[in-house]
C-alpha positions in Angstrom: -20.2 4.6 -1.5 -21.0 7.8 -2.9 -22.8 8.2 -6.6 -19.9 7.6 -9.4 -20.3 10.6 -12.0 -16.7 10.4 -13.2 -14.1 7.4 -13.1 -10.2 7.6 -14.2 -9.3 4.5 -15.5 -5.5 3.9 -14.1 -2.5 1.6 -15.9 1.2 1.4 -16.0 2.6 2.9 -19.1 3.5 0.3 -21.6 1.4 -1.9 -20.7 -0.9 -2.7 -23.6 -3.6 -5.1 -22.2 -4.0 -3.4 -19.4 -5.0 -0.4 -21.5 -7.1 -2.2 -23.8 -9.1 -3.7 -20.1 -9.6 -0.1 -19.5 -10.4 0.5 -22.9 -13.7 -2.0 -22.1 -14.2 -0.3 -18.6 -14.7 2.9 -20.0 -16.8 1.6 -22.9 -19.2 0.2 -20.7 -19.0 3.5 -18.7 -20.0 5.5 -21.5 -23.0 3.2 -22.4 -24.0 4.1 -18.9 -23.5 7.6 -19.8 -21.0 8.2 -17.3 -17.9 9.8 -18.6 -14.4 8.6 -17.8 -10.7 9.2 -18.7 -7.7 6.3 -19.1 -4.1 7.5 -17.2 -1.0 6.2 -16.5 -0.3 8.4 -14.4 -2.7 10.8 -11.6 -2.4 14.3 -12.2 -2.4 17.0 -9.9 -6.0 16.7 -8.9 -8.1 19.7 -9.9 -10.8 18.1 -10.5 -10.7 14.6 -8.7 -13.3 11.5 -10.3 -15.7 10.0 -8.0 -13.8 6.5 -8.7 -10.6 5.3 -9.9 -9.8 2.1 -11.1 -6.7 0.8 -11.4 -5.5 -2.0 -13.9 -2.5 -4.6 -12.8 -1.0 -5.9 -9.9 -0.6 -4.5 -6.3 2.0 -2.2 -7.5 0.0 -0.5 -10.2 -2.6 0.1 -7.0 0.2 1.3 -4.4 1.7 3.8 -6.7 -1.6 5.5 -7.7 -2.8 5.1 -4.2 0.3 7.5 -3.2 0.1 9.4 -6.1 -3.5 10.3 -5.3 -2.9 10.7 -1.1 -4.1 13.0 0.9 -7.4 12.5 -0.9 -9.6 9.7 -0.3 -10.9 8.8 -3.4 -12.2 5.3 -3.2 -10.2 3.0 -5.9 -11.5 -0.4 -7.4 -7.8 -2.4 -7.8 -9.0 -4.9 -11.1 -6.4 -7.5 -11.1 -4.3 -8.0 -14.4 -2.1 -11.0 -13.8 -1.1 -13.8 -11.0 -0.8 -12.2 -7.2 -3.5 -9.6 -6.7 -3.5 -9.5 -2.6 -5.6 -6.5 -2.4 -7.7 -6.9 -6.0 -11.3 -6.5 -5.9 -12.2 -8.3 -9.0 -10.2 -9.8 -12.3 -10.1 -7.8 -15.4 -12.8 -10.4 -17.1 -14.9 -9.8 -14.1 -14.8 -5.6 -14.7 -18.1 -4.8 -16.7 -19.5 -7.3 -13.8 -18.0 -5.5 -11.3 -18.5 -1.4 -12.4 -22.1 -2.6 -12.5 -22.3 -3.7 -8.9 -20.6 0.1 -7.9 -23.3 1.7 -10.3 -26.4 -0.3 -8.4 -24.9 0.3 -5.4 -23.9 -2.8 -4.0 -20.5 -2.1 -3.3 -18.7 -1.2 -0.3 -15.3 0.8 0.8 -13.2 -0.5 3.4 -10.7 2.1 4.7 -7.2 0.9 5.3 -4.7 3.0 7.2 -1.8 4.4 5.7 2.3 5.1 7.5 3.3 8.6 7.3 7.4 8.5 7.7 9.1 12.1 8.3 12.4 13.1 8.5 15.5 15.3 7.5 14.3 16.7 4.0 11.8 13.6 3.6 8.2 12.9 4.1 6.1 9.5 2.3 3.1 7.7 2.9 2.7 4.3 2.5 -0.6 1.7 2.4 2.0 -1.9 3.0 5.2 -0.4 4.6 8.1 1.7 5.5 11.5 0.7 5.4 14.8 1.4 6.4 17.9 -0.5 4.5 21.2 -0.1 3.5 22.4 1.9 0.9 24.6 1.0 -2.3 27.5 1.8 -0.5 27.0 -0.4 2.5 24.2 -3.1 2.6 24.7 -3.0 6.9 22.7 -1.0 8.8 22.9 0.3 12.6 19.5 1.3 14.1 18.1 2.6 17.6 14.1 2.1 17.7 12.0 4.0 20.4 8.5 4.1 21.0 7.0 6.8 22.2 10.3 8.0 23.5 11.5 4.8 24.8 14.3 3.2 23.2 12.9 -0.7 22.5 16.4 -1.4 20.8 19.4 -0.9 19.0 20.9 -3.5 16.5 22.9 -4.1 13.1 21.5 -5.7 10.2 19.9 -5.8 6.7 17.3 -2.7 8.2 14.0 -2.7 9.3 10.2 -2.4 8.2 7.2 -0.6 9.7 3.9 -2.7 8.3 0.3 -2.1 8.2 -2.1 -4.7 8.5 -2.4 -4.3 4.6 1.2 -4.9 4.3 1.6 -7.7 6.9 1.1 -10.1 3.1 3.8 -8.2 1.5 7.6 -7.8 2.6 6.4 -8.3 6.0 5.5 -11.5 5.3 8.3 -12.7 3.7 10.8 -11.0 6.4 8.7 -13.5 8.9 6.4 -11.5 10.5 2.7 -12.5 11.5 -0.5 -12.0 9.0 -2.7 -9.5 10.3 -6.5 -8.7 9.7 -6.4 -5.5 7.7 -8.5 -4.0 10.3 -6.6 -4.5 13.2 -5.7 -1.0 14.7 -2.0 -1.5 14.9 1.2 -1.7 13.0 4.4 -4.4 12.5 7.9 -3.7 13.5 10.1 -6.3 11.7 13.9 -6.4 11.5 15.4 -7.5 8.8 18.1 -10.4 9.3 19.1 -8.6 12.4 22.5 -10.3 14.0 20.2 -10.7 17.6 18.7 -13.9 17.8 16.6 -12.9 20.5 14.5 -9.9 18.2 11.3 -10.8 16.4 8.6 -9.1 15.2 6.6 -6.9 17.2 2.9 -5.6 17.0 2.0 -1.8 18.2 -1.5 0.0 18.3 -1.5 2.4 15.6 -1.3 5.4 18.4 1.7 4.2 18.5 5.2 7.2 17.5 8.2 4.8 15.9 11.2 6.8 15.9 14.6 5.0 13.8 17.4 6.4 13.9 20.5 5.0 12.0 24.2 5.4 12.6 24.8 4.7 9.2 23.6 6.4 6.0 20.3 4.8 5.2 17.8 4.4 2.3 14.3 4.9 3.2 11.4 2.8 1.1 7.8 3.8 0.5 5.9 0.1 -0.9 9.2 -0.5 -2.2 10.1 2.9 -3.8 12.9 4.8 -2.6 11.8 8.3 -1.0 15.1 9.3 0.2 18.2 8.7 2.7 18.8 9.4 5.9 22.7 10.8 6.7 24.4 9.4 9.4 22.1 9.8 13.1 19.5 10.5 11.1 16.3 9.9 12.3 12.4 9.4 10.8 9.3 9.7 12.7 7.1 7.0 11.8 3.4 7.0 12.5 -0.1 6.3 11.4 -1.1 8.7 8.9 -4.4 10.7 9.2 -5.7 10.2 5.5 -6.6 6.8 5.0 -6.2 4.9 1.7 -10.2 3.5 0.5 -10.6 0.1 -1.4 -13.7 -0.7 -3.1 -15.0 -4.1 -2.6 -17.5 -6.0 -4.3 -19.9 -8.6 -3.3 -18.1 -11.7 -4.9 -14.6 -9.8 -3.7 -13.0 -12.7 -1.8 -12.2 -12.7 1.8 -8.4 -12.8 3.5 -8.8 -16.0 4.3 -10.1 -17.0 0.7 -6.9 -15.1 -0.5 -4.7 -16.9 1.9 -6.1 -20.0 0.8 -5.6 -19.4 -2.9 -2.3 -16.7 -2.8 -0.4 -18.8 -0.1 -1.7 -22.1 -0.9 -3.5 -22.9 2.7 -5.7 -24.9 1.3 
């Protein structure tokens, strides 16, 4: 990766260990004599760092990761607590692991990103997209076409467009497969459709999803809501063309370590 000259140091407001691990990270920074900034939330970028690291969970990395899209500004996800699928290091192991960027011994991998468009809506999303009910009415109708072909239409809790990165999130606990992160495809799941006969299905990541939903429709970026679809609406779901970059260290541990360990394999 490239030289670090600058590093924001990202945590979720509140959240006072987390700020006092950045408080070390940028310590050590500064004895390095490499300036660096703590956030809790990514500006406008003016003036973008050469790294950020974030401090927390998965969600603390997905929302700066959005925040920060279309750049690709490689991010070192330090893990503050118990899940951690896409963590680099723990926060004990940071002045460990900020040395390995600084000598060079890191790498980035890229991971690919969803871009969903539709009426008055457009959000990007490293695990998944999702299409649910709304307050109003949990049940959902959807039509699904790819590339102009309609695949199927059913009723149900919604469906989920996954990335490789998000085939361990709400993919995996809707039942769909685990995929390598860099695969080049994407998941369709349904969400308790009422068809026996649908499962999950797996599409190169040329691949156009189109959903379109007979009934008003709440549309989820990583879990955040990015706006609703009116009844027929339809979104445009495909891979986006900015990538999201993860740093990863040499004693990062591999997906089949973290299956191992997260989903108890082992």
């Amino acid at each position: 990766m490239r030289e670090v000259k600058r590093v924001w140091f990202v945590h979720r407001a509140g959240r006072e260990e987390a700020a006092a691990v950045a408080g070390q990270g940028l310590r050590f920074l500064e004895r390095q004599g490499i300036p660096g900034e703590i956030i809790t939330e990514v500006p406008p970028p003016k003036s973008l760092p050469d790294l950020v690291v974030t401090v927390g969970g998965d969600g603390t990395l997905l929302h700066t990761a959005a925040a920060l899209y279309p750049h690709e500004v490689p991010i070192l996800p330090v893990l503050l607590g118990a899940v951690g699928f896409l963590s680099a290091c723990r926060a004990e192991e940071l002045e460990a692991g900020l040395a390995e960027v600084l000598a060079g011994r890191a790498r980035v991998e890229r991971r690919a990103r969803l871009l969903g468009q539709g009426p008055g809506l457009s959000a990007t999303a490293l695990n998944e997209l999702a299409l649910v009910g709304t307050a109003q009415s949990r049940f959902v109708e959807v039509v699904v076409r790819i590339d102009g072909e309609e695949v199927s239409r059913f009723g149900g809790d919604g469906l989920l467009v996954a990335t490789p990165t998000g085939s361990t999130a709400y993919a995996l606990a809707a039942g769909g497969p685990i995929l390598d992160p860099g695969l080049p495809g994407f998941l369709l799941v349904p969400l308790c459709p009422h068809r026996l006969g649908l499962r999950p299905l797996v599409l190169p990541d040329s691949a156009a999803v189109e959903v379109q939903s007979t009934r008003a429709a709440l549309v989820l970026a990583d879990g955040d809501p990015v706006g609703v679809l009116s009844p027929d609406g339809k979104i445009l779901i495909r891979r986006a063309p900015k990538d999201t970059l993860l740093v990863r260290l040499p004693g990062t541990p591999s997906l089949f370590a973290r299956l191992r360990e997260k989903l108890g394999w082992s």
